[in-house]
KOLVEX-829467 format. One record per atom (N, C-alpha, C): residue number from 1; residue in one letter; atom name; x negated, y negated, z negated. Coordinates in pm, whole numbers, plus 50000, padded with zeros to 5 digits. Example, Ala and Ser with C-alpha at 12.3 -4.5 7.8 and 13.67 -1.06 7.14 Angstrom:
! KOLVEX-829467
@n->1 res->A atom->N X->48681 Y->50569 Z->49220 .
@n->1 res->A atom->CA X->48770 Y->50450 Z->49220 .
@n->1 res->A atom->C X->48680 Y->50330 Z->49220 .
@n->2 res->S atom->N X->48715 Y->50225 Z->49292 .
@n->2 res->S atom->CA X->48633 Y->50106 Z->49286 .
@n->2 res->S atom->C X->48710 Y->49997 Z->49213 .
! end
This chain:
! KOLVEX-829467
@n->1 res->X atom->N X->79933 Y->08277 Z->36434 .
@n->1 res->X atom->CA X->79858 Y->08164 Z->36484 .
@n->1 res->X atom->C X->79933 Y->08108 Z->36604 .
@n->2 res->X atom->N X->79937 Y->07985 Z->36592 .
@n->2 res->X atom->CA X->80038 Y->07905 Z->36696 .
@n->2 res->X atom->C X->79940 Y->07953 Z->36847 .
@n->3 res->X atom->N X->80021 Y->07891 Z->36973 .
@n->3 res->X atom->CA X->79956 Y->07954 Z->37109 .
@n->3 res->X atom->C X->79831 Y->07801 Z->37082 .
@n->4 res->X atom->N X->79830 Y->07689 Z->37116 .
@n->4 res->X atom->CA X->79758 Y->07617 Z->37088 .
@n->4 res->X atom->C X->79640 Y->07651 Z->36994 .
@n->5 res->X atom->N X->79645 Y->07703 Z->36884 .
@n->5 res->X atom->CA X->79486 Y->07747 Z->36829 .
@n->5 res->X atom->C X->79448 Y->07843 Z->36912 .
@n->6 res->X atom->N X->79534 Y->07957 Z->36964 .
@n->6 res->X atom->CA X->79462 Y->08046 Z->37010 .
@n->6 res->X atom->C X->79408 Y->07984 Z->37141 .
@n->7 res->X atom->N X->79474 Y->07917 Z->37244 .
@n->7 res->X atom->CA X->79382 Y->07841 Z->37330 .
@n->7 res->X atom->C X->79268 Y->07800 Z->37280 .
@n->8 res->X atom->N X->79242 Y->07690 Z->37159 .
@n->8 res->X atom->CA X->79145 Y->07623 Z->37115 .
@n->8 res->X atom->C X->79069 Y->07732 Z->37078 .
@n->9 res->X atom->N X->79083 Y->07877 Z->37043 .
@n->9 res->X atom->CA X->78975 Y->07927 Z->36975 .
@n->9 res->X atom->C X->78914 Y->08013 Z->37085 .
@n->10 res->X atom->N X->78943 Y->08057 Z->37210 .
@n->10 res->X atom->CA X->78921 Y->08118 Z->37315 .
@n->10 res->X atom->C X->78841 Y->08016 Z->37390 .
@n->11 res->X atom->N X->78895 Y->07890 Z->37418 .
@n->11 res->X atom->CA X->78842 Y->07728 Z->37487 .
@n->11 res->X atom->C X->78628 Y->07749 Z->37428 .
@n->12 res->X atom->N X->78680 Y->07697 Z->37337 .
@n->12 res->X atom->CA X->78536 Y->07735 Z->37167 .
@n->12 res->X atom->C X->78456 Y->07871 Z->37200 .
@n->13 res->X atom->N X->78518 Y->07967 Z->37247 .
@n->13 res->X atom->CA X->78439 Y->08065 Z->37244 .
@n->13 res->X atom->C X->78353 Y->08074 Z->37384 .
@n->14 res->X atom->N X->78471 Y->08044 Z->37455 .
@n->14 res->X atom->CA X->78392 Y->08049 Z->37633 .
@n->14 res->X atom->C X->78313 Y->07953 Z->37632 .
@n->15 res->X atom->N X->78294 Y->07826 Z->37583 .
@n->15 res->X atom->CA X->78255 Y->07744 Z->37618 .
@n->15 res->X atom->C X->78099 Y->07741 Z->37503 .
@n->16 res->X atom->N X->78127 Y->07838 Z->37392 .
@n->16 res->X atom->CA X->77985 Y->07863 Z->37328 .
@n->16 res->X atom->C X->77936 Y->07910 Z->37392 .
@n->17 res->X atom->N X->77964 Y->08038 Z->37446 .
@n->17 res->X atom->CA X->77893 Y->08128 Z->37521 .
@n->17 res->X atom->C X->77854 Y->08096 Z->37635 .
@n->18 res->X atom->N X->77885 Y->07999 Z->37704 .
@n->18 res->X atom->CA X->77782 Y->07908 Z->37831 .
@n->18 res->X atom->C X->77721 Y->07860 Z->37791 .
@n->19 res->X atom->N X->77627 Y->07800 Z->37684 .
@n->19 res->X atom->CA X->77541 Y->07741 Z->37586 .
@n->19 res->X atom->C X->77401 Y->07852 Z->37551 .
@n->20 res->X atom->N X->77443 Y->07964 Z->37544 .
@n->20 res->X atom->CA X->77406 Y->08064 Z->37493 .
@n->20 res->X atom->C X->77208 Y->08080 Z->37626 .
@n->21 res->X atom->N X->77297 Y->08133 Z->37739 .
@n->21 res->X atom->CA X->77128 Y->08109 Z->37825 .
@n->21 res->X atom->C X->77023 Y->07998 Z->37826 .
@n->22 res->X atom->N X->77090 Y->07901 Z->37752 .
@n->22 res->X atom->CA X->77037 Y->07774 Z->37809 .
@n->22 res->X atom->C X->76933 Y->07796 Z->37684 .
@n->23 res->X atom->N X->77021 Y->07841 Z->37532 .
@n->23 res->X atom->CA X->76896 Y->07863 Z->37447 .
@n->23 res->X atom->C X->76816 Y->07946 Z->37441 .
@n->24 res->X atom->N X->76870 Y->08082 Z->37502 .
@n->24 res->X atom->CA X->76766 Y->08178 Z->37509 .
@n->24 res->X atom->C X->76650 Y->08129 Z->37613 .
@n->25 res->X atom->N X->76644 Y->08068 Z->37688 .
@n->25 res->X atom->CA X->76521 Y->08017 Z->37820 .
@n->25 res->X atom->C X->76391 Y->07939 Z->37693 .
@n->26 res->X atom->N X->76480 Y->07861 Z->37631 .
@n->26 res->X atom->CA X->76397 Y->07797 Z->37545 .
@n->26 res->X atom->C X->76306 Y->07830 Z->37476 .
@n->27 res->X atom->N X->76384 Y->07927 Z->37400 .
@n->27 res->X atom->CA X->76345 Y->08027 Z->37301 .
@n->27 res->X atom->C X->76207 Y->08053 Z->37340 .
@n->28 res->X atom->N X->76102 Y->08050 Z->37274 .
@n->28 res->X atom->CA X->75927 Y->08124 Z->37313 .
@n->28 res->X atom->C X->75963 Y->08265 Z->37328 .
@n->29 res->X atom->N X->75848 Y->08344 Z->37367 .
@n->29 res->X atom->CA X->75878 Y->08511 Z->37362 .
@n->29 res->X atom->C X->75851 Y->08533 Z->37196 .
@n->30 res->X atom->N X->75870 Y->08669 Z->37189 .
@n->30 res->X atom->CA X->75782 Y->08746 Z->37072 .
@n->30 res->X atom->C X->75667 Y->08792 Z->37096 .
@n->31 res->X atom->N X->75616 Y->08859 Z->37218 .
@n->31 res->X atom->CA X->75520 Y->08863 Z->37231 .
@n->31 res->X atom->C X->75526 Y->09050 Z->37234 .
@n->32 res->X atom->N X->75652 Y->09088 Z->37219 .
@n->32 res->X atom->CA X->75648 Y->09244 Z->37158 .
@n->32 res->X atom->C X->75734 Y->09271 Z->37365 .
@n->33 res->X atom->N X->75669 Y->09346 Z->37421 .
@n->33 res->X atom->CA X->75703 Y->09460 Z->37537 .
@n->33 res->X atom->C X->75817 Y->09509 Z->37540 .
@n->34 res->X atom->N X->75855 Y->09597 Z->37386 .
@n->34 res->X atom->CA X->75995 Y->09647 Z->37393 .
@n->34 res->X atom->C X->76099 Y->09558 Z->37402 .
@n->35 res->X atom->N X->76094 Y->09390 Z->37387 .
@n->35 res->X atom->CA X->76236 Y->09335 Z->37393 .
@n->35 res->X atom->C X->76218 Y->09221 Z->37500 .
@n->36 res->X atom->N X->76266 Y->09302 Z->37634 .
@n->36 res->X atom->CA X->76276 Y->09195 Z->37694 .
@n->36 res->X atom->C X->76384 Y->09201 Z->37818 .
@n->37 res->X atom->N X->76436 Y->09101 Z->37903 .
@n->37 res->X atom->CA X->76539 Y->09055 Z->37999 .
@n->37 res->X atom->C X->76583 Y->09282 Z->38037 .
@n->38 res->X atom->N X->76499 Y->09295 Z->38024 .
@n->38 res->X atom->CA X->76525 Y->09475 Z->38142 .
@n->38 res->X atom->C X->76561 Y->09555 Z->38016 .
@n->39 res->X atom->N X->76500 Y->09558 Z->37906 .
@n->39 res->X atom->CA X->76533 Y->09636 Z->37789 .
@n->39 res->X atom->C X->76567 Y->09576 Z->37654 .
@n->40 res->X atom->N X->76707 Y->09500 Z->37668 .
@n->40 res->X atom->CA X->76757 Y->09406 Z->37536 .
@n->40 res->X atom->C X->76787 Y->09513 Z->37406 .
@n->41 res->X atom->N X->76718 Y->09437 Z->37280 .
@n->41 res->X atom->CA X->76762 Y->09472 Z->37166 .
@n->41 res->X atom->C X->76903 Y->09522 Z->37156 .
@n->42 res->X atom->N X->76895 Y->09634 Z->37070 .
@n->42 res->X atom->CA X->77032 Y->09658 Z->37006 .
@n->42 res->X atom->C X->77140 Y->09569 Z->37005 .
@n->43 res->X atom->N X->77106 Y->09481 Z->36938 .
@n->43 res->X atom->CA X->77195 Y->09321 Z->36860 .
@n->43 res->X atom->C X->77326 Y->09277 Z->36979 .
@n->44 res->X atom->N X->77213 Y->09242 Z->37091 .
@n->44 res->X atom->CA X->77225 Y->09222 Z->37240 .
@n->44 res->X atom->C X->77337 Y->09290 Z->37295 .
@n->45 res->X atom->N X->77286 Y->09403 Z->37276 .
@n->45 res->X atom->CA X->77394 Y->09530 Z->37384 .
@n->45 res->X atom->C X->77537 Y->09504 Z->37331 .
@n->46 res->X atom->N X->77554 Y->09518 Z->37138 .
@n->46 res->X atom->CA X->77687 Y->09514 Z->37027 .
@n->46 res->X atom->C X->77697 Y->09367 Z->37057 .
@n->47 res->X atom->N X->77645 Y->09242 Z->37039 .
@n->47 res->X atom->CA X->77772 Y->09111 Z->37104 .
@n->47 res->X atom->C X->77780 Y->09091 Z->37243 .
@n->48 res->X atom->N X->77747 Y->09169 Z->37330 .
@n->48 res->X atom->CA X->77798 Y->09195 Z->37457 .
@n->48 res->X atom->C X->77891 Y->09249 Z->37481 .
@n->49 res->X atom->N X->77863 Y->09367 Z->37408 .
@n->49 res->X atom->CA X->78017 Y->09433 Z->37380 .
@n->49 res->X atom->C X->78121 Y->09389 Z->37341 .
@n->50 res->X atom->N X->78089 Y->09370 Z->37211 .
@n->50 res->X atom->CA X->78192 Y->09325 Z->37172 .
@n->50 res->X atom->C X->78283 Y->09171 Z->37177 .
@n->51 res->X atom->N X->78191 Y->09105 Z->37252 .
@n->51 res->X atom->CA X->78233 Y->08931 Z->37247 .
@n->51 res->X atom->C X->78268 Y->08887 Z->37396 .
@n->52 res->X atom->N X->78103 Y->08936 Z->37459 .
@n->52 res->X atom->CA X->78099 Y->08906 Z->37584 .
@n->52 res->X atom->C X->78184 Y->08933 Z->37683 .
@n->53 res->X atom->N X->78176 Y->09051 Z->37688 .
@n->53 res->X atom->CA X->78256 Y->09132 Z->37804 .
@n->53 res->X atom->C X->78433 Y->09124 Z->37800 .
@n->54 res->X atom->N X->78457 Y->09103 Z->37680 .
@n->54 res->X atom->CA X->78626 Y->09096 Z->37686 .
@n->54 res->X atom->C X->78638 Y->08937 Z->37731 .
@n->55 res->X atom->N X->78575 Y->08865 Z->37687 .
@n->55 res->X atom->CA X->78604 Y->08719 Z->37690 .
@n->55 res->X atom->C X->78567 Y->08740 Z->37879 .
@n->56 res->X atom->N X->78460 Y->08753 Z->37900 .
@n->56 res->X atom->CA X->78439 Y->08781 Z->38073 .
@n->56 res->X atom->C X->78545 Y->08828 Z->38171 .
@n->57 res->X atom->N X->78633 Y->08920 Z->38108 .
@n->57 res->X atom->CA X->78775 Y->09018 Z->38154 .
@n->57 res->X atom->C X->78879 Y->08881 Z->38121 .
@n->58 res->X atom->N X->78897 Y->08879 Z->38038 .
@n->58 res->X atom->CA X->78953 Y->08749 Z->38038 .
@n->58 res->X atom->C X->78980 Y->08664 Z->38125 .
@n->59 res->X atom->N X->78842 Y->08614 Z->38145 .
@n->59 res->X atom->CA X->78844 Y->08503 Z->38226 .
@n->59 res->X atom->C X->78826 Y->08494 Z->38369 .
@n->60 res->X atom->N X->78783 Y->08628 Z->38425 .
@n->60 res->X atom->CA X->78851 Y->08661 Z->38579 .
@n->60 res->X atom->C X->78970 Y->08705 Z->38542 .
@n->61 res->X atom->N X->79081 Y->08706 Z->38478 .
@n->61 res->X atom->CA X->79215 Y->08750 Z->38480 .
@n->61 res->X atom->C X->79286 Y->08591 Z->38513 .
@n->62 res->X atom->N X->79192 Y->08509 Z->38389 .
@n->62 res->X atom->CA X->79246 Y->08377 Z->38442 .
@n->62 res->X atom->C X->79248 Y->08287 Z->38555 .
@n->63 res->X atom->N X->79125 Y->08336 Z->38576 .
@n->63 res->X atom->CA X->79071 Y->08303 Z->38692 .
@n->63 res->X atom->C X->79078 Y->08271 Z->38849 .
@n->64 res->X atom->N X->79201 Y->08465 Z->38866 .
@n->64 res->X atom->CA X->79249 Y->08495 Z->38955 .
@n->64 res->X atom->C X->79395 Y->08478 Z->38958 .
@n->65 res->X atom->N X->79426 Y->08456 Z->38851 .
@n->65 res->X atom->CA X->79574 Y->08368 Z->38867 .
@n->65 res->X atom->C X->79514 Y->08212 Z->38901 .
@n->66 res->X atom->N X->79490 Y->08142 Z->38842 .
@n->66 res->X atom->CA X->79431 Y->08019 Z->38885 .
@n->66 res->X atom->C X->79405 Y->08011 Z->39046 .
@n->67 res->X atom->N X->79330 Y->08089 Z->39097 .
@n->67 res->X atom->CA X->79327 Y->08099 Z->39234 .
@n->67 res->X atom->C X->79441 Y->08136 Z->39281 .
@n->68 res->X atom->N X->79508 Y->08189 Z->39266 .
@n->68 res->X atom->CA X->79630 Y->08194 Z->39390 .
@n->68 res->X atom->C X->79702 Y->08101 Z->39332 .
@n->69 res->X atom->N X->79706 Y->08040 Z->39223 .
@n->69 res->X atom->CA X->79800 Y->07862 Z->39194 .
@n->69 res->X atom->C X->79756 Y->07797 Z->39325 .
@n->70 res->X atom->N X->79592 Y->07767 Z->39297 .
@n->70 res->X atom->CA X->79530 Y->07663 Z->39349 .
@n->70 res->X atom->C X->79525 Y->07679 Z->39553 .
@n->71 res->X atom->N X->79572 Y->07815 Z->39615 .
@n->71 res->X atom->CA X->79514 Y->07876 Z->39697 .
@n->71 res->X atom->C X->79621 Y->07755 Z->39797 .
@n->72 res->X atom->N X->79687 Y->07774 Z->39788 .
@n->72 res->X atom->CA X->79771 Y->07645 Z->39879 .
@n->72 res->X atom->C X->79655 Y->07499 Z->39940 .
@n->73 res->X atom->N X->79621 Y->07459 Z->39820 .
@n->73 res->X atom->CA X->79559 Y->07321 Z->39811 .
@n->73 res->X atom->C X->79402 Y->07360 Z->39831 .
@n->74 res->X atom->N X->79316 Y->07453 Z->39783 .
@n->74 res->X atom->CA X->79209 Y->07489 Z->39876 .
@n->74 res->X atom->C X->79198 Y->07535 Z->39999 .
@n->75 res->X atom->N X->79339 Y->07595 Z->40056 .
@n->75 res->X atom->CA X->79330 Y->07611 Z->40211 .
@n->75 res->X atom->C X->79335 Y->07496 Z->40263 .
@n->76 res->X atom->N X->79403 Y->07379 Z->40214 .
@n->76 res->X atom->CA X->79385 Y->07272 Z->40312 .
@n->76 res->X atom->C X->79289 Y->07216 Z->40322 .
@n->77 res->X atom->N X->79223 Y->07254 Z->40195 .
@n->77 res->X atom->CA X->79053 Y->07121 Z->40168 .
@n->77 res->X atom->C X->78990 Y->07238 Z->40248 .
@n->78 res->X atom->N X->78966 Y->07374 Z->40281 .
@n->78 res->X atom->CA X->78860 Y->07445 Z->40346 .
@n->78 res->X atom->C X->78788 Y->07500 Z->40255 .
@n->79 res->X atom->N X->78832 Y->07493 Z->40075 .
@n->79 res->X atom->CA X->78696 Y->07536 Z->40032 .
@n->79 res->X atom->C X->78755 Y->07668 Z->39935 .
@n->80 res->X atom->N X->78822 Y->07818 Z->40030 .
@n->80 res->X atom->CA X->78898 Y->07935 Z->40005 .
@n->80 res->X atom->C X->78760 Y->07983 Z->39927 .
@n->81 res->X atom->N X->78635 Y->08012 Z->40013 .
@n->81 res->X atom->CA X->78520 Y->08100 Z->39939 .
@n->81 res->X atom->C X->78493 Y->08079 Z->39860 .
@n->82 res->X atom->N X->78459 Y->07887 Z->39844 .
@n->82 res->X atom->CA X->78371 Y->07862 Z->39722 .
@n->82 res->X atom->C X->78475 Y->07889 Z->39583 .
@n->83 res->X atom->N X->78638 Y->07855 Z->39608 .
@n->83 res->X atom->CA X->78712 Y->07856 Z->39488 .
@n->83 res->X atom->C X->78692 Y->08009 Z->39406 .
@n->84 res->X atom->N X->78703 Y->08112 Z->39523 .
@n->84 res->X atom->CA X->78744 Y->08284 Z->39511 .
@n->84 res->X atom->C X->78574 Y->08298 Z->39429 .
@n->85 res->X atom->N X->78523 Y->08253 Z->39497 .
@n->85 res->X atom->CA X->78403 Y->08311 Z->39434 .
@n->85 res->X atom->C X->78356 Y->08259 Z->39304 .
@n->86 res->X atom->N X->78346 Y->08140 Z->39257 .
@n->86 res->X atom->CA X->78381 Y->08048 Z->39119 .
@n->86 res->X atom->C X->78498 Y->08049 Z->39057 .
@n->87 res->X atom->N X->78602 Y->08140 Z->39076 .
@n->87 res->X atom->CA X->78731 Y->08166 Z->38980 .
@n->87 res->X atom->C X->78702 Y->08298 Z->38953 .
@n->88 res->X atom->N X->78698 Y->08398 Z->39058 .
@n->88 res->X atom->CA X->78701 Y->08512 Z->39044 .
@n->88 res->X atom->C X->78572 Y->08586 Z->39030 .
@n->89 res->X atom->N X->78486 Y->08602 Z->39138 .
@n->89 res->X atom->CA X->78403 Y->08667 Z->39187 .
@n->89 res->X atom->C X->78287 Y->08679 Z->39069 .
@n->90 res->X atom->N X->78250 Y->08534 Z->39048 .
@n->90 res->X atom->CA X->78140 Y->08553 Z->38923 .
@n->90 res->X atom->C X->78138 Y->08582 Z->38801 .
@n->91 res->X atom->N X->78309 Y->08565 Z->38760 .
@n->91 res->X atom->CA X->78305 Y->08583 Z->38607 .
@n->91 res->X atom->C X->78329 Y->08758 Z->38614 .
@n->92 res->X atom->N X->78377 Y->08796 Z->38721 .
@n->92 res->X atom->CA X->78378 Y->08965 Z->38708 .
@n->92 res->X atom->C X->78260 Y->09017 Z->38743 .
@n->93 res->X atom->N X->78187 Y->08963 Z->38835 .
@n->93 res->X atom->CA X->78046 Y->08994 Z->38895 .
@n->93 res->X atom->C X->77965 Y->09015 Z->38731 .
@n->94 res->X atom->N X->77984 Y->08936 Z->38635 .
@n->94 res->X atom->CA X->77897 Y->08892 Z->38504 .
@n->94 res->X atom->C X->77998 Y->09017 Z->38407 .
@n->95 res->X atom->N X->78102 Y->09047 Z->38413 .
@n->95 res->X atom->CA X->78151 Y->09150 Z->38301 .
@n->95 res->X atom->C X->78140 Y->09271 Z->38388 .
@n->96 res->X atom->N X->78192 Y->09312 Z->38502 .
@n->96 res->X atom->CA X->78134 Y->09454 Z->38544 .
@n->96 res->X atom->C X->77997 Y->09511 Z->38563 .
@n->97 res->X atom->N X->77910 Y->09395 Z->38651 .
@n->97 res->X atom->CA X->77793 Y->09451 Z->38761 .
@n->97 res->X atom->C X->77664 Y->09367 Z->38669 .
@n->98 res->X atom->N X->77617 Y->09422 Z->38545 .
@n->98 res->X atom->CA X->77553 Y->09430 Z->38471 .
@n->98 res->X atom->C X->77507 Y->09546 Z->38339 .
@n->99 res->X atom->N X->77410 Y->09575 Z->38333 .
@n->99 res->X atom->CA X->77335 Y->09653 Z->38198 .
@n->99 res->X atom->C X->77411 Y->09604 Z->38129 .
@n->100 res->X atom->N X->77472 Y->09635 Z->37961 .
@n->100 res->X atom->CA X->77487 Y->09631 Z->37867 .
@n->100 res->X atom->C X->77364 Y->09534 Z->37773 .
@n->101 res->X atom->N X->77379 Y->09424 Z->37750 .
@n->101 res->X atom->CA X->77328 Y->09314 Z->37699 .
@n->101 res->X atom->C X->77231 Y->09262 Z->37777 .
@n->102 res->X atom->N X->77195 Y->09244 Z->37898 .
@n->102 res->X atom->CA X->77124 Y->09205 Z->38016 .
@n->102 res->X atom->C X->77167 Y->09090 Z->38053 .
@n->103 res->X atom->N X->77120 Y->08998 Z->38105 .
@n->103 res->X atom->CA X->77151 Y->08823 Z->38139 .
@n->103 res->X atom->C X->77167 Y->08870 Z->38312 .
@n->104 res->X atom->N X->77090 Y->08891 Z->38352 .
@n->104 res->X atom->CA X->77067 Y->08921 Z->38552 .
@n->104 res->X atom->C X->77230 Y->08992 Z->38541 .
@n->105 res->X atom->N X->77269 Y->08976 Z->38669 .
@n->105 res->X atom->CA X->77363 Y->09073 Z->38718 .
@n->105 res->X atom->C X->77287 Y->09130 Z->38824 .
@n->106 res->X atom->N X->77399 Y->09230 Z->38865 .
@n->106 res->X atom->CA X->77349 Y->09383 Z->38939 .
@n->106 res->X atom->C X->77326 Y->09477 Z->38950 .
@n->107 res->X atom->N X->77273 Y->09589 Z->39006 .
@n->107 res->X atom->CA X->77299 Y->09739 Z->38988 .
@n->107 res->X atom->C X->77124 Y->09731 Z->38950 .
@n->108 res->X atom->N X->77074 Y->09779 Z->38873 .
@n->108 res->X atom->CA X->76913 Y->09784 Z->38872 .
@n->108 res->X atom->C X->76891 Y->09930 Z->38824 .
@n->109 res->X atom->N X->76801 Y->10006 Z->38814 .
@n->109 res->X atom->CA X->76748 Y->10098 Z->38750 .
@n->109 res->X atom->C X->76711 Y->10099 Z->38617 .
@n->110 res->X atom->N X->76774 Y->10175 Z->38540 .
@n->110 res->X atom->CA X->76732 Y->10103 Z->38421 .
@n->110 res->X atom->C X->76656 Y->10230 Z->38310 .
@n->111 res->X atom->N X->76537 Y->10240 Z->38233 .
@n->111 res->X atom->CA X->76545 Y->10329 Z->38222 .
@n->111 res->X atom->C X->76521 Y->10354 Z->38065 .
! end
C-alpha cells in the first residue's frame, strides 16, 4: 500500500473515532445497571484495545514530534502550554490514564 493510502486510512480512522463520543451522548440508555460509563461492556474494552489505544500511541508519537517542529514558532506566539498539552499531553493522557473501554480519563477505582 502506497504511503499516501496509508495516511488516508489512519487520517479516516482518527478522525472516525472523534465522532464516536458525540454518538454515544446521544445514544438513550438501556436502562440495564451493568453497562455503564464505570463498567463498559466487553465489546468496549476489545475496540479499545484493539483500535483505540494504538491509534492514541500513535498520535502522541505524532504529536510530540509535531511539537518540537512547531516549538520555535509557539515560543514566540507564548502559547508553549496550550500547544504541549493539545499535541502531547491529551492524546497520551486518553491512551495511558484510563480503564480499559472507559470514555473519562484518570486513575479511578474500579471494581
Amino acid at each position: 500500500m502506497s504511503s499516501f493510502r496509508s495516511l488516508a486510512v489512519v487520517l479516516a480512522l482518527m478522525f472516525g473515532m472523534q465522532v464516536l463520543p458525540a454518538q454515544a451522548e446521544t445514544q438513550e440508555q438501556s436502562g440495564d445497571p451493568t453497562y455503564t460509563i464505570e463498567a463498559p461492556p466487553g465489546y468496549a474494552m476489545i475496540g479499545d484495545l484493539l483500535i483505540a489505544r494504538p491509534i492514541l500511541i500513535v498520535a502522541t508519537a505524532v504529536g510530540a514530534a509535531l511539537f518540537v517542529v512547531s516549538l520555535p514558532f509557539t515560543a514566540m506566539g507564548g502559547g508553549i502550554g496550550r500547544a504541549g498539552k493539545g499535541l502531547v499531553v491529551d492524546p497520551a493522557r486518553a491512551a495511558f490514564v484510563r480503564c480499559l473501554g472507559c470514555t473519562g480519563t484518570g486513575y479511578g477505582k474500579q471494581e
